[in-house]
Backbone as CSV, one residue per row, in Angstrom:
resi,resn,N_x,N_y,N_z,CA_x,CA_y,CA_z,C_x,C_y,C_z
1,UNK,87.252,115.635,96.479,87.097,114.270,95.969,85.923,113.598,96.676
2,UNK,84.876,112.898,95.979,83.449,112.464,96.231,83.238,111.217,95.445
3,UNK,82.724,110.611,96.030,82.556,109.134,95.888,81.559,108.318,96.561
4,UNK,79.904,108.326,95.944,78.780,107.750,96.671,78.596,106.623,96.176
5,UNK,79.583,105.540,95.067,79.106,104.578,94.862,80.267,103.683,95.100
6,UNK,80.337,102.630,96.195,81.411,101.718,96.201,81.314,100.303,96.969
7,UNK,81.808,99.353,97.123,81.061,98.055,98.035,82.441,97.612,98.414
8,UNK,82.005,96.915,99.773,83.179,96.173,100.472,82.669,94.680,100.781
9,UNK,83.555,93.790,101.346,83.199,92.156,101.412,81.998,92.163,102.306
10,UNK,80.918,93.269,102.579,79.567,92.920,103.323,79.071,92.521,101.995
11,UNK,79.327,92.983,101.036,78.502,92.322,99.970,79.164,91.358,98.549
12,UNK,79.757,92.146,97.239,80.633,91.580,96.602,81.804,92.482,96.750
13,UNK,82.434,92.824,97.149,83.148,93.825,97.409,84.262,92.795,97.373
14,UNK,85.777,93.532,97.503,87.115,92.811,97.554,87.841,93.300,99.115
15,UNK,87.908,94.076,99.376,87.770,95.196,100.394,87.211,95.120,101.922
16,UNK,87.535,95.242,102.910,86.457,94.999,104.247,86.006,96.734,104.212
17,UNK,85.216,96.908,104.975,84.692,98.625,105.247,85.846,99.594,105.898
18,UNK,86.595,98.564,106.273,87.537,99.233,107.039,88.983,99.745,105.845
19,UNK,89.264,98.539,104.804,90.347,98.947,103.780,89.428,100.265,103.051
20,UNK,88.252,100.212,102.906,87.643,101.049,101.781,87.924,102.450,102.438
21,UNK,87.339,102.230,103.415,87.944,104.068,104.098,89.536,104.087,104.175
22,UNK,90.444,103.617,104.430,91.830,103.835,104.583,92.009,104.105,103.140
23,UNK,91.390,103.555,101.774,91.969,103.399,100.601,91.695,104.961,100.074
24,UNK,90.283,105.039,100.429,89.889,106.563,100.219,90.486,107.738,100.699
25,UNK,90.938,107.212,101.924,91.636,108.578,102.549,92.963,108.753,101.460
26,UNK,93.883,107.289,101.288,94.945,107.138,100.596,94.787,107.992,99.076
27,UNK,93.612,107.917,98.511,93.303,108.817,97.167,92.939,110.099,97.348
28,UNK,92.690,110.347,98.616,92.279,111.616,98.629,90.881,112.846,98.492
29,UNK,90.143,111.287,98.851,88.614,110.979,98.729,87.766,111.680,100.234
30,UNK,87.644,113.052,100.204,87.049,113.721,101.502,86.027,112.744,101.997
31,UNK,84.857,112.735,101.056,83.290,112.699,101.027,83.227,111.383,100.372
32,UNK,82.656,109.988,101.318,82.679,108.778,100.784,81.031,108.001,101.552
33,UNK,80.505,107.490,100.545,79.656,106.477,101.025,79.858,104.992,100.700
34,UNK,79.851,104.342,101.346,79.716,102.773,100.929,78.414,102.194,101.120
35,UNK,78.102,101.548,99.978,76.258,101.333,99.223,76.816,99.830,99.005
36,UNK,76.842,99.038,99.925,76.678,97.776,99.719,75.298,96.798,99.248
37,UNK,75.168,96.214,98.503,74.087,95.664,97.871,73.036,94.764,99.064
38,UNK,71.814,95.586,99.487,70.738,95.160,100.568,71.275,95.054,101.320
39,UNK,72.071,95.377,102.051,72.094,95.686,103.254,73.612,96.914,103.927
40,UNK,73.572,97.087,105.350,74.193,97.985,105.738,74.692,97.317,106.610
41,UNK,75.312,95.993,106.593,75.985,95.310,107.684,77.346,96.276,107.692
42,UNK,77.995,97.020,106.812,79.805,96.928,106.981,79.742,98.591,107.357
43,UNK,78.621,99.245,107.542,78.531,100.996,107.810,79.499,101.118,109.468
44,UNK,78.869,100.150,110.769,79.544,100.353,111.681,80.734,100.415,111.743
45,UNK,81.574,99.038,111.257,83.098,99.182,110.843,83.117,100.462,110.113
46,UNK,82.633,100.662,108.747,83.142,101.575,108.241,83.521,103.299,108.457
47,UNK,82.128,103.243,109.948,82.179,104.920,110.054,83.149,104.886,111.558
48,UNK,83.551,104.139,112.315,84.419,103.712,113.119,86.120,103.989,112.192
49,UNK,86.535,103.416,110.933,87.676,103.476,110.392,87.449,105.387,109.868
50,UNK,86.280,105.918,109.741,86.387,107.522,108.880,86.291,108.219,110.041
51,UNK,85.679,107.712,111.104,86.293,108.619,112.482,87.878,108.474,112.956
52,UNK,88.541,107.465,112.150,89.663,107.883,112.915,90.588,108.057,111.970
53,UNK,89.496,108.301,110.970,90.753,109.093,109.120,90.562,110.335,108.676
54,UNK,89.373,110.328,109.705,88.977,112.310,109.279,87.960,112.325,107.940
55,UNK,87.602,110.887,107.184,87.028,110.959,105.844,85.277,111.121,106.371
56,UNK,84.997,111.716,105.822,83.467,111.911,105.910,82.637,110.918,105.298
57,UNK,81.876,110.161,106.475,81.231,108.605,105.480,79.603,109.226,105.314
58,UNK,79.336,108.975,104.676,77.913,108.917,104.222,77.031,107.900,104.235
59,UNK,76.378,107.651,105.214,74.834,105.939,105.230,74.896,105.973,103.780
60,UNK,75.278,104.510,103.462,74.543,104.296,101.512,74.211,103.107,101.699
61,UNK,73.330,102.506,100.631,72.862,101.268,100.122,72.704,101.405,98.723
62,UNK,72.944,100.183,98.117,72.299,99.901,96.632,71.334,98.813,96.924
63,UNK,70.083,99.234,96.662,69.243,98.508,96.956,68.178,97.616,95.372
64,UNK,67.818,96.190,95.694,67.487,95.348,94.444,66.490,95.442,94.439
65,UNK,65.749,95.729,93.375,63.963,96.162,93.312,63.552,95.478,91.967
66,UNK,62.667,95.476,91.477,61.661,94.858,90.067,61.018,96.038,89.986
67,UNK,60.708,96.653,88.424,60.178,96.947,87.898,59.740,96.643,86.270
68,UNK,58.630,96.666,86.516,58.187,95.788,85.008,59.182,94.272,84.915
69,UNK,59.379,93.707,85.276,60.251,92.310,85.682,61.709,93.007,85.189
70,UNK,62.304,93.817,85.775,63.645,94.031,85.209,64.070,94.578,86.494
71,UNK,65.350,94.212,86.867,66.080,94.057,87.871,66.821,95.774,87.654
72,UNK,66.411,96.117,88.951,66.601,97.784,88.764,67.434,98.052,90.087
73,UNK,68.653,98.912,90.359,69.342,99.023,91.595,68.958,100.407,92.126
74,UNK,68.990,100.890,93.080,69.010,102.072,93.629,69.349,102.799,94.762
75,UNK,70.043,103.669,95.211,70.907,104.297,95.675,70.345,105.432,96.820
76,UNK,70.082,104.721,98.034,70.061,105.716,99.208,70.947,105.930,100.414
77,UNK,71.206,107.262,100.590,71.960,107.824,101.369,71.145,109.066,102.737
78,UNK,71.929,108.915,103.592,71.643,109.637,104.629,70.536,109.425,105.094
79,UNK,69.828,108.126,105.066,68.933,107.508,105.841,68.682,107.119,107.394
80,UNK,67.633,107.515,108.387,67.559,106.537,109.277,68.010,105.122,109.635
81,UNK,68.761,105.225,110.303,68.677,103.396,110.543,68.104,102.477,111.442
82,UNK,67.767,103.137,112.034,66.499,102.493,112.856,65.207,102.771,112.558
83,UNK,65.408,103.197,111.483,63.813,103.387,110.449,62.764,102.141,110.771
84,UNK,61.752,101.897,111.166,61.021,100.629,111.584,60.991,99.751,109.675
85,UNK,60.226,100.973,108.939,59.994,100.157,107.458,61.378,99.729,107.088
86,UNK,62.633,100.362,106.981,63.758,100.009,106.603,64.316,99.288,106.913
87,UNK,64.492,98.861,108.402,64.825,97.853,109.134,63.823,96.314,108.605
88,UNK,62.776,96.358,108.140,61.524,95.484,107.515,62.021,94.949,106.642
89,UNK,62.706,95.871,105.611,62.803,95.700,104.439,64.089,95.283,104.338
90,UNK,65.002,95.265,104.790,66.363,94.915,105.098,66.253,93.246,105.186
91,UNK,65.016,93.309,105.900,64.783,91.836,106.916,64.974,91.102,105.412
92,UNK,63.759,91.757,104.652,63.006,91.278,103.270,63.746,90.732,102.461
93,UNK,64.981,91.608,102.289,65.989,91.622,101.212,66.967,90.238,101.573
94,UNK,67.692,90.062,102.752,68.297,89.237,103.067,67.293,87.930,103.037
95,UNK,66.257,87.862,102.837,64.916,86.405,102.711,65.731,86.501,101.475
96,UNK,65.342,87.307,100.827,65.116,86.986,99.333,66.844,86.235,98.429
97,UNK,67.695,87.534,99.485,69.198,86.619,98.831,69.230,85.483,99.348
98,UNK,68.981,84.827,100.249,69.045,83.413,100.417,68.346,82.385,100.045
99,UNK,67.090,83.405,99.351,65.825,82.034,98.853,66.719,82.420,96.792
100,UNK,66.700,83.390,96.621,67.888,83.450,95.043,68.785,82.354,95.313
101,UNK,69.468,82.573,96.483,70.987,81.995,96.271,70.606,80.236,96.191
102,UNK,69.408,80.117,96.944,68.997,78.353,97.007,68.437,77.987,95.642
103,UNK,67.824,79.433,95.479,67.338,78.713,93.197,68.353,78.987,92.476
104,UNK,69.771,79.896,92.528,70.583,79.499,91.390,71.736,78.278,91.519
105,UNK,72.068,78.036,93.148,72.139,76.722,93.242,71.722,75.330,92.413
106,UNK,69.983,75.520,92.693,69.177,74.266,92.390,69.212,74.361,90.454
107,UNK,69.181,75.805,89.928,68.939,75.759,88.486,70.641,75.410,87.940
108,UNK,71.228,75.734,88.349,72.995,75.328,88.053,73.282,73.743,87.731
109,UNK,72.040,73.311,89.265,72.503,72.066,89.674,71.786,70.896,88.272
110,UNK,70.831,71.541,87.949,70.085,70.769,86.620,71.153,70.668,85.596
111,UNK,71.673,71.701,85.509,72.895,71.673,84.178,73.922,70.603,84.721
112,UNK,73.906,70.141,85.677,75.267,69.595,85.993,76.172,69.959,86.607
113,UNK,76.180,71.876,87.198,76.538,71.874,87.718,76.479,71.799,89.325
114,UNK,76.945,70.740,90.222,76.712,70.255,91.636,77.311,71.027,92.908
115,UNK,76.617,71.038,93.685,77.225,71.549,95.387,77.315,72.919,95.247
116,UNK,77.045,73.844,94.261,77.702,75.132,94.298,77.211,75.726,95.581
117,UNK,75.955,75.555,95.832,75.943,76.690,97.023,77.002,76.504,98.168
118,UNK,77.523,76.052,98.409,78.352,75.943,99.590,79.505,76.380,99.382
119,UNK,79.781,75.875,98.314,80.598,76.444,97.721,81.190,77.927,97.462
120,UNK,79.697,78.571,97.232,79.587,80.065,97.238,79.545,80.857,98.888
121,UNK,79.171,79.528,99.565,79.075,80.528,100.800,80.782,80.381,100.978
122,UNK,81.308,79.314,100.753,82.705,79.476,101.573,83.337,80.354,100.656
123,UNK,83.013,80.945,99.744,83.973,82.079,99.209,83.421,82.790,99.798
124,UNK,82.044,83.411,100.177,81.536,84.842,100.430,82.256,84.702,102.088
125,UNK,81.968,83.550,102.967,82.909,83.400,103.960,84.552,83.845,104.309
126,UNK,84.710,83.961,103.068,86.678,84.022,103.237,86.800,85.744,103.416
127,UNK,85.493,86.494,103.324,85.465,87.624,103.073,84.795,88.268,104.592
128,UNK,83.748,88.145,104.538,82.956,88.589,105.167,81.590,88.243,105.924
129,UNK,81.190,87.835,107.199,80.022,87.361,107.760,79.235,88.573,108.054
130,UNK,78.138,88.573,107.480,77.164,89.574,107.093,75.717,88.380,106.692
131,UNK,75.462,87.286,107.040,74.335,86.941,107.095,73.742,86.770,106.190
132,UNK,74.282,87.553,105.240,73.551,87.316,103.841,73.766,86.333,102.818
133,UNK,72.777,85.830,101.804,72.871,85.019,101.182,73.985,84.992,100.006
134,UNK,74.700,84.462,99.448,75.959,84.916,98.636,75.347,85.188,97.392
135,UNK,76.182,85.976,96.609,76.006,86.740,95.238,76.134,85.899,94.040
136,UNK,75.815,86.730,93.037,76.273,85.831,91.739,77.813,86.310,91.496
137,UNK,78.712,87.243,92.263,79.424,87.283,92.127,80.212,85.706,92.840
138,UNK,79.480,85.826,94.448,80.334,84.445,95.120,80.353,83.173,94.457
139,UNK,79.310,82.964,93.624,78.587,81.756,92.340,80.018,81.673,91.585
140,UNK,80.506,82.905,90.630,81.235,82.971,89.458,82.387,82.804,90.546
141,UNK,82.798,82.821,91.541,84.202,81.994,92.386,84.386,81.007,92.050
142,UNK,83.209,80.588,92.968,82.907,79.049,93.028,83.083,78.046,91.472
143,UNK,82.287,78.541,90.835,82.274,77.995,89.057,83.875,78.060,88.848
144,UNK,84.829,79.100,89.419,86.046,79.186,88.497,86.980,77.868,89.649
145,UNK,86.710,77.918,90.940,87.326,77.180,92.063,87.295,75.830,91.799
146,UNK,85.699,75.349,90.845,85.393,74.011,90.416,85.434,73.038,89.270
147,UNK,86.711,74.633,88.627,86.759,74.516,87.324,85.618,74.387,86.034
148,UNK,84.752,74.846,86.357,83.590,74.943,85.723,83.596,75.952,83.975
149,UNK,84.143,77.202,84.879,84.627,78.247,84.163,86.335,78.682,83.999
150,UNK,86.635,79.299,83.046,88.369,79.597,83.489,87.847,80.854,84.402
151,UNK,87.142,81.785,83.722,87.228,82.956,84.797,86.026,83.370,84.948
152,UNK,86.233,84.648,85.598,84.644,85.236,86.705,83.393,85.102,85.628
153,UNK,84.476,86.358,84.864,83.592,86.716,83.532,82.792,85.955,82.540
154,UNK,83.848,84.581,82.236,83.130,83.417,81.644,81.971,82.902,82.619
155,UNK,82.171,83.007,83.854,80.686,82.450,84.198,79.262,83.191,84.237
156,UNK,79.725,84.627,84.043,78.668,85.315,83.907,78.295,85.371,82.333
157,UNK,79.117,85.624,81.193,78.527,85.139,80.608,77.847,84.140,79.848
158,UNK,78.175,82.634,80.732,77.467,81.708,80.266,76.602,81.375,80.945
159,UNK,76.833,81.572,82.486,75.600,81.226,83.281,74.987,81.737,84.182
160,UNK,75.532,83.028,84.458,75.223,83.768,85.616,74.688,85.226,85.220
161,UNK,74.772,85.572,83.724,74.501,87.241,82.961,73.123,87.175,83.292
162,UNK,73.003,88.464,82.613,71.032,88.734,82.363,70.637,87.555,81.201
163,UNK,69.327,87.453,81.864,68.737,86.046,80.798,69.444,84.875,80.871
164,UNK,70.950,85.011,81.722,71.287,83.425,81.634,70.704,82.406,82.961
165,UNK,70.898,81.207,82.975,69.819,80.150,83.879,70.081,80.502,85.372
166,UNK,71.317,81.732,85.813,71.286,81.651,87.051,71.139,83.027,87.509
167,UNK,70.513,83.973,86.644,69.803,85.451,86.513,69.006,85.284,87.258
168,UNK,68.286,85.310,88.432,67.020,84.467,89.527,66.865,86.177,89.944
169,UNK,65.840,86.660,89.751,65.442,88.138,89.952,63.784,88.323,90.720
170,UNK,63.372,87.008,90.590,61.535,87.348,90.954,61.344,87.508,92.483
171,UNK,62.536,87.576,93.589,62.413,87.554,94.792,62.288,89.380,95.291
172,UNK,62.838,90.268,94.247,63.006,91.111,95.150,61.976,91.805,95.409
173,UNK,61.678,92.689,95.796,60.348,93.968,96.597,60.704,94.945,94.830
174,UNK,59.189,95.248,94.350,59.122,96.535,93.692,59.623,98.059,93.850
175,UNK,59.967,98.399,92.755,61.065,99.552,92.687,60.161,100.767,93.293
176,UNK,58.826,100.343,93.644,57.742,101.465,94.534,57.944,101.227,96.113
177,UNK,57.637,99.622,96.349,58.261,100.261,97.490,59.727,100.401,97.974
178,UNK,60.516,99.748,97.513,61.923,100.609,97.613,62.199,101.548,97.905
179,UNK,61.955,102.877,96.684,61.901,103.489,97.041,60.926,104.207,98.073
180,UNK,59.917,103.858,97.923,59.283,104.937,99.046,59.998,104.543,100.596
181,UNK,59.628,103.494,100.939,60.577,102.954,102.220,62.324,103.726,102.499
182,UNK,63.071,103.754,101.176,63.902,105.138,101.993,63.487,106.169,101.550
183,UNK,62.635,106.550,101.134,62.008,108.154,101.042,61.553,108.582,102.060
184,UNK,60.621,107.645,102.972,60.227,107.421,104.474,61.025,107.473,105.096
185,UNK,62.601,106.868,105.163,63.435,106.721,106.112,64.061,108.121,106.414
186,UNK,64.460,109.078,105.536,64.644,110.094,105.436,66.069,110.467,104.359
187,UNK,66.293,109.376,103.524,67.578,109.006,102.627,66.887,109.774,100.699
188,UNK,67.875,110.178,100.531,67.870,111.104,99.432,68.514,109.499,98.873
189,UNK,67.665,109.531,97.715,67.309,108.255,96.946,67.691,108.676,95.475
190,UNK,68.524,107.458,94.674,69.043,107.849,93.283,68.940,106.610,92.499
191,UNK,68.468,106.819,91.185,68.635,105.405,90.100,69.826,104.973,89.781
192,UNK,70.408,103.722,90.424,71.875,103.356,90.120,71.710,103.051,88.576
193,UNK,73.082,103.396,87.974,73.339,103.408,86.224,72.378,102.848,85.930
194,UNK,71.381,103.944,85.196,70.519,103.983,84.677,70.704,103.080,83.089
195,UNK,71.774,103.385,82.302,72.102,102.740,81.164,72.082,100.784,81.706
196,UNK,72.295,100.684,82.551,73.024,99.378,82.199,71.802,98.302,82.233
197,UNK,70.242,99.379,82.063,69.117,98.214,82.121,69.122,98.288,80.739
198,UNK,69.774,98.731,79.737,69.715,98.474,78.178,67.866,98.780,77.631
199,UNK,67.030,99.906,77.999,66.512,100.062,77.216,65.929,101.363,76.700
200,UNK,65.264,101.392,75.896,64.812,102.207,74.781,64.678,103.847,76.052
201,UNK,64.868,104.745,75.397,65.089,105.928,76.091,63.362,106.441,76.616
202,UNK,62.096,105.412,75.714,61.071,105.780,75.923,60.500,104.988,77.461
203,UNK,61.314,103.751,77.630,60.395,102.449,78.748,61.581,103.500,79.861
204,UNK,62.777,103.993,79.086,63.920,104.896,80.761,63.185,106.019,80.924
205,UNK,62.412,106.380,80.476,61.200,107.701,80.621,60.207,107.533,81.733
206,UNK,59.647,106.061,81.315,58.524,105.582,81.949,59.074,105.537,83.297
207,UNK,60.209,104.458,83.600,61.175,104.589,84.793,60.941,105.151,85.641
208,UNK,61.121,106.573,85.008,62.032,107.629,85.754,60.481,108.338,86.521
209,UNK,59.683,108.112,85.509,58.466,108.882,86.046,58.177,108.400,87.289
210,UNK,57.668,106.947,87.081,57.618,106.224,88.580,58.235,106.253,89.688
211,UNK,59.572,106.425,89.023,61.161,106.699,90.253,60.764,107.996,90.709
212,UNK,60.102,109.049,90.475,59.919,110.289,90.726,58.698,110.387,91.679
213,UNK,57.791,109.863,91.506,56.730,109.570,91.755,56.686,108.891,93.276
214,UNK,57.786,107.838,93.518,57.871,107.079,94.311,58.682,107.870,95.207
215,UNK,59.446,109.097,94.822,60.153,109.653,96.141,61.450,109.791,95.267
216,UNK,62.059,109.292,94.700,63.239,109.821,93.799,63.696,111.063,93.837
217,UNK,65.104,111.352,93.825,65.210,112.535,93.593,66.488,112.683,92.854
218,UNK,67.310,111.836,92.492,68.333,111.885,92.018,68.759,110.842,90.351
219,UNK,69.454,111.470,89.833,70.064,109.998,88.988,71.439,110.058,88.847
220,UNK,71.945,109.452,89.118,73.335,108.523,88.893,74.088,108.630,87.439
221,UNK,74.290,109.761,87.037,74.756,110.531,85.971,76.558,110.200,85.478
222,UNK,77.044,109.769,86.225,78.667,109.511,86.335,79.047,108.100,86.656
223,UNK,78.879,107.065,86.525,79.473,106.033,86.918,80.715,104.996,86.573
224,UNK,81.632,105.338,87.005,82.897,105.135,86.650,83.170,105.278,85.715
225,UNK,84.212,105.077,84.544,84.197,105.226,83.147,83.836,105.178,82.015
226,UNK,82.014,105.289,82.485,81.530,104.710,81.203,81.778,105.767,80.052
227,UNK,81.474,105.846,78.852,81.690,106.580,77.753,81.264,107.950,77.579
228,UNK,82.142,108.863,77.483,81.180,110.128,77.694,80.017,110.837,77.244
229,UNK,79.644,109.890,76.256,78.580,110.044,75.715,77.098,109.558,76.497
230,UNK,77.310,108.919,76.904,76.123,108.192,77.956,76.357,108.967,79.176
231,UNK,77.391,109.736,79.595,77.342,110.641,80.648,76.367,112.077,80.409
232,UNK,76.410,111.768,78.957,76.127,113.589,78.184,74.201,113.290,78.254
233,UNK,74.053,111.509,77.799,72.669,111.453,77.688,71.962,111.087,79.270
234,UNK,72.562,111.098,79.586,71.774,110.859,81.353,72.367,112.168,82.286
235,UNK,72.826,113.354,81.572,72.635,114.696,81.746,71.504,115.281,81.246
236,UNK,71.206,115.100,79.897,70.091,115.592,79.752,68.851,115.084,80.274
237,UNK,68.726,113.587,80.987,67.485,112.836,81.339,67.745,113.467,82.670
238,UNK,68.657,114.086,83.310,68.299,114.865,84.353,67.868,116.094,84.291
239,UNK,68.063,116.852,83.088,67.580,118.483,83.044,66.095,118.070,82.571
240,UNK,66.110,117.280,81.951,64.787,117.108,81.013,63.930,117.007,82.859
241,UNK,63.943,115.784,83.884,63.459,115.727,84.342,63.663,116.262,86.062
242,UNK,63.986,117.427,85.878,64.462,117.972,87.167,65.107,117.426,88.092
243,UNK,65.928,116.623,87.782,66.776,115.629,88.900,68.069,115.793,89.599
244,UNK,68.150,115.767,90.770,69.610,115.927,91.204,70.455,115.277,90.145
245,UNK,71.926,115.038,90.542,72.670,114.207,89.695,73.816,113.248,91.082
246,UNK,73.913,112.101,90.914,74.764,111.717,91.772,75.906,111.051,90.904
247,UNK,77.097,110.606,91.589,78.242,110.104,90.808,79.230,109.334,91.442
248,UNK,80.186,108.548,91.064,80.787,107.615,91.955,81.755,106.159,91.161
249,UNK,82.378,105.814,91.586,83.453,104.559,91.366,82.490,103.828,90.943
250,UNK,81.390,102.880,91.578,80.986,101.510,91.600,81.849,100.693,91.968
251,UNK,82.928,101.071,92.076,84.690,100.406,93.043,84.037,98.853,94.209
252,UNK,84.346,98.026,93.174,84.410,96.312,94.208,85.880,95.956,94.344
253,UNK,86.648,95.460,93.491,88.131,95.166,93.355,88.979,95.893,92.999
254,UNK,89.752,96.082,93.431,91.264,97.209,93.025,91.650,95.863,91.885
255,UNK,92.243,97.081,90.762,92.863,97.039,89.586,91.978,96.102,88.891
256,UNK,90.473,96.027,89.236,89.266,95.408,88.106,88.464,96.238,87.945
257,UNK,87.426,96.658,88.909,86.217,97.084,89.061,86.712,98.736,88.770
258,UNK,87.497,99.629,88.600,87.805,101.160,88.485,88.495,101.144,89.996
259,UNK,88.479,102.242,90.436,88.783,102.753,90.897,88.395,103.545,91.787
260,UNK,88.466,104.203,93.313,87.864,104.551,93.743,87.973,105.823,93.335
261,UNK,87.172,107.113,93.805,87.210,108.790,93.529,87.416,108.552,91.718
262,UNK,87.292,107.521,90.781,87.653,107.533,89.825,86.027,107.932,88.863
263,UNK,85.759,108.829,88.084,84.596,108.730,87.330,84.270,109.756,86.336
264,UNK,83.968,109.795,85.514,83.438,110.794,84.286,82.909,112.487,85.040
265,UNK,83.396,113.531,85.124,82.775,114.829,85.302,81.350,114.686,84.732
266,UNK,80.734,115.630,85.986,79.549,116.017,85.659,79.020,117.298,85.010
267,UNK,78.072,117.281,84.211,78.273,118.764,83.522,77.755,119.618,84.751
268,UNK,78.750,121.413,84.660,78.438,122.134,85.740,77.241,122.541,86.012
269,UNK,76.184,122.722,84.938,74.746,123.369,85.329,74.341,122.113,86.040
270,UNK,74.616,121.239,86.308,73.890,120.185,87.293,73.753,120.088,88.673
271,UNK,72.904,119.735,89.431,73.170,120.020,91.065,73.524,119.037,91.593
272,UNK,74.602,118.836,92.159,74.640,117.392,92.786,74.170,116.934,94.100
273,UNK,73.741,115.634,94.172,72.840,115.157,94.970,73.367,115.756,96.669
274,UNK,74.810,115.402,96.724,75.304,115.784,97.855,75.842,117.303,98.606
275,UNK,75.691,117.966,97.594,75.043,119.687,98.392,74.047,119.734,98.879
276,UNK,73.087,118.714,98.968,71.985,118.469,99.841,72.286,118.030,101.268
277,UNK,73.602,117.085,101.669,73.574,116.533,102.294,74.128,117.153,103.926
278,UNK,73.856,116.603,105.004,74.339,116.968,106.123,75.125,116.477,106.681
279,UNK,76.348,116.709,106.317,77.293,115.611,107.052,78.024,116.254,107.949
């Protein structure tokens, strides 16, 4: 049982680093990484709780990049951490969630809706101190806490989705250097769900070239339950383009987000990213 994609309350997670490894051991989950979104605040807790569960943790991040203005995630593991560029870029990322979190604040606040940021920090607070600026997940709390929205979901899709007024994406670092910076670090690097940027199989071509180009070596072929058909077509965008394959939960909340060790099989001629790995 393998599982490289999952988040705990360092980022939007439900979970501290410490439930996520006990939960994994509880499923039966050998081989686990936790890829919290920009940053690696919850790895210490977390490889502290798999030393004393026997679960094998794996360094991960999901990291926020731009390409062609579209908000692209990506997935490195077994990285340096005292990498000098990585440690830079870490710095970078946490600027940027707090200068986001102060513009979807201020663009909310035009609509009428008032005070949220604080709002959002004291939810991301009830969770976890990690320094970082709060999410659009901590936002869609806040909106439901202020009665704004009935639920999470309603606030994302009225004000917090792609294209809606609190979508704030122009802060992050390009999907070049992203990746190259953990390609440098020494982290086997993967395109998180490739489907869920919704486009044409010719601009996920272009992507992938660059992603390749930049140090890439993997794609993210399995991600929790999506349809098996989109598992079958981002099998072939890996044979087509010589790519490892990686796979995983995306696991934030028990009994919302899936499940952990939970996800679509990979087809067998595929190599997976983590027979590479040294753990």
């Amino acid at each position: 049982m393998i599982d490289l994609h999952c988040h705990s309350t360092a980022s939007d997670g439900k979970l501290s680093p410490t439930e996520i490894v006990l939960r994994a051991k509880s499923k039966g989950i050998s081989l686990l990484s936790l890829t919290d979104h920009d940053t690696i605040d919850g790895l210490t807790e977390a490889i502290g709780a798999a030393n004393s569960t026997g679960v094998q943790l794996v360094k991960g991040i999901e990291v926020s990049c731009l390409w062609n203005n579209i908000n692209i995630h990506v997935l490195g593991y077994c990285f340096d951490v005292e990498h000098e560029p990585l440690q830079a870029l870490l710095t970078t990322l946490k600027k940027a969630r707090w200068t986001r979190a102060i513009e979807i604040a201020q663009r909310l606040q035009k609509k009428g809706i008032s005070n949220l940021l604080d709002k959002a920090i004291t939810h991301q607070g009830q969770q976890f101190t990690s320094n970082n600026g709060p999410g659009r997940p901590h936002f869609a709390k806040a909106m439901v806490s202020e009665g704004y929205v009935r639920t999470e979901k309603e606030a994302f899709q009225k004000w917090l989705g792609s294209g809606k007024v609190g979508d704030v994406k122009q802060y992050w670092p390009s999907l070049d250097e992203v990746v190259s910076v953990l390609h440098s670090s020494g982290a086997w690097v993967s395109l998180a769900h490739p489907l869920h940027y919704a486009m044409t199989r010719t601009k996920l071509c272009s992507l992938l070239r660059e992603f390749i180009a930049s140090g890439g070596y993997a794609l993210e072929v399995a991600n929790g339950f999506q349809p098996a058909e989109q598992v079958g077509r981002l099998a072939n965008l890996a044979r087509d383009f010589g790519l490892l394959v990686s796979a995983g939960s995306d696991f934030h909340y028990p009994n919302l987000w899936g499940e952990l060790g939970l996800y679509r099989s990979i087809p067998q001629d595929l190599t997976p990213l983590w027979t590479k790995f040294s753990v």
